[in-house]
N, C-alpha and C positions, 0 to 999 in steps of 0.2 A: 243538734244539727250543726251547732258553729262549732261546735268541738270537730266534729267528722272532718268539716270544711278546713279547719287551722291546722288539725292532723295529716289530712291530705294536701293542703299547700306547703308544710311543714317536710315531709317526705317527697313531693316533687322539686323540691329547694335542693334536700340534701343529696337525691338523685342526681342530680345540676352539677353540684359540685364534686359529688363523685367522678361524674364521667369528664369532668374538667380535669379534676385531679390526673385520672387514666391518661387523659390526654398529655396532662404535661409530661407526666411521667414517661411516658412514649417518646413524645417528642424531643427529652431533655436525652432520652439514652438514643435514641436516632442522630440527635446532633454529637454526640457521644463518638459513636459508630465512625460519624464521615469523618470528625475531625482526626480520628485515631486513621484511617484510612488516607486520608489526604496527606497527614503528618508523617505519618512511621511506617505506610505501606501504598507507595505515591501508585506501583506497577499493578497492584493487585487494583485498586482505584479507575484506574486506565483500563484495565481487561472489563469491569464489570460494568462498567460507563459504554465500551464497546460491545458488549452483551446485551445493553440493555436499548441501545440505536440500533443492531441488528434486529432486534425481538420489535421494534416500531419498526425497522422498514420491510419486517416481512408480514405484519400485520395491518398495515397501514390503509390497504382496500378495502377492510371488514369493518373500519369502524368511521364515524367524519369525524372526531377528535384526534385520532391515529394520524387521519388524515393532513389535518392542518398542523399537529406539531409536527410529524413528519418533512412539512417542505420544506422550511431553509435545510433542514440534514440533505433531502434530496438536490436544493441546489448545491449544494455544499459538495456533493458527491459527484457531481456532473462536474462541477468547476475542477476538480481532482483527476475528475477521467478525462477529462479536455488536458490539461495540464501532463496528465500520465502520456497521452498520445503524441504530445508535442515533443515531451522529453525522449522519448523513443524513436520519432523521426528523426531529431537533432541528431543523437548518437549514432544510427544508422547513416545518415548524411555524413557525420563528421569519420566514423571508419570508414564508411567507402568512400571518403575523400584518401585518408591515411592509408591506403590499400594501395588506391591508387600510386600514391604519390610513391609509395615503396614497392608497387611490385614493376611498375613500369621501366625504373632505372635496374632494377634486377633482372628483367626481362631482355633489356638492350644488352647490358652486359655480359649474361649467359649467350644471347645471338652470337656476339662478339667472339666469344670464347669459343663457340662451336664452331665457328663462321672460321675463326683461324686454324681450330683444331680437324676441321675437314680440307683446308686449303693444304695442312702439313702434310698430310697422311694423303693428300691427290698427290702432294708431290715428289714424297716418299714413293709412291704406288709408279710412280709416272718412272723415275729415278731406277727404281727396281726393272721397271719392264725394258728400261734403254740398257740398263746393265746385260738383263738375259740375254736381250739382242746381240747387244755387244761378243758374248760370251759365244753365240750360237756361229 
């Protein structure tokens, strides 16, 4: 019977260290993986990092771990879209300041131009009709 028993804790021992083993194994070529990733392919790194915060925040009401790693990404993303909306006002604001400021003096100055170039042509017109006169 203590044979069976030393057998058997003998085999749940080496069981142990197998699946340690497995694990490191795992783990050593995982770290493998990021560091080759990180180092020598930073863009592909960034796409699968953002593949993998889209995949949480579209999952993130099905599960309460989803959940809670989820929020700071979610503040993170509000603070972005706050920032995105302000940045877009600004520049909207800031052309239709620059619109202004440039079609306003182009507007005065085309009046201008027309303003004289209707005054010629009245007095051209006006010039002509004293000449017929004249003639008749």
């Amino acid at each position: 019977m203590v044979e069976i028993l030393k057998s058997s804790w003998t085999a749940a021992v080496d069981l142990f260290v197998l699946v340690l083993s497995v694990l490191s194994v795992l783990a050593g070529w995982v770290w493998d993986v990021l560091y080759h990733l990180h180092v020598s392919a930073p863009r592909l790194e960034g796409l699968l990092i953002g593949i993998a915060l889209a995949w949480v925040m579209l999952r993130r009401d099905k599960h309460p771990l989803l959940r809670v790693f989820s929020a700071p990404l979610k503040l993170i993303v509000d603070i972005l879209d706050l920032a995105w909306d302000q940045v877009v006002e600004v520049i909207d604001d800031v052309a239709g300041t620059v619109k202004d400021w440039t079609v306003r003096p182009v507007r005065w100055a085309w009046g201008r131009v027309t303003g004289v170039y209707g005054w010629v042509i009245g007095r051209l017109g006006a010039l002509r009709d004293a000449l017929s006169r004249k003639d008749d």
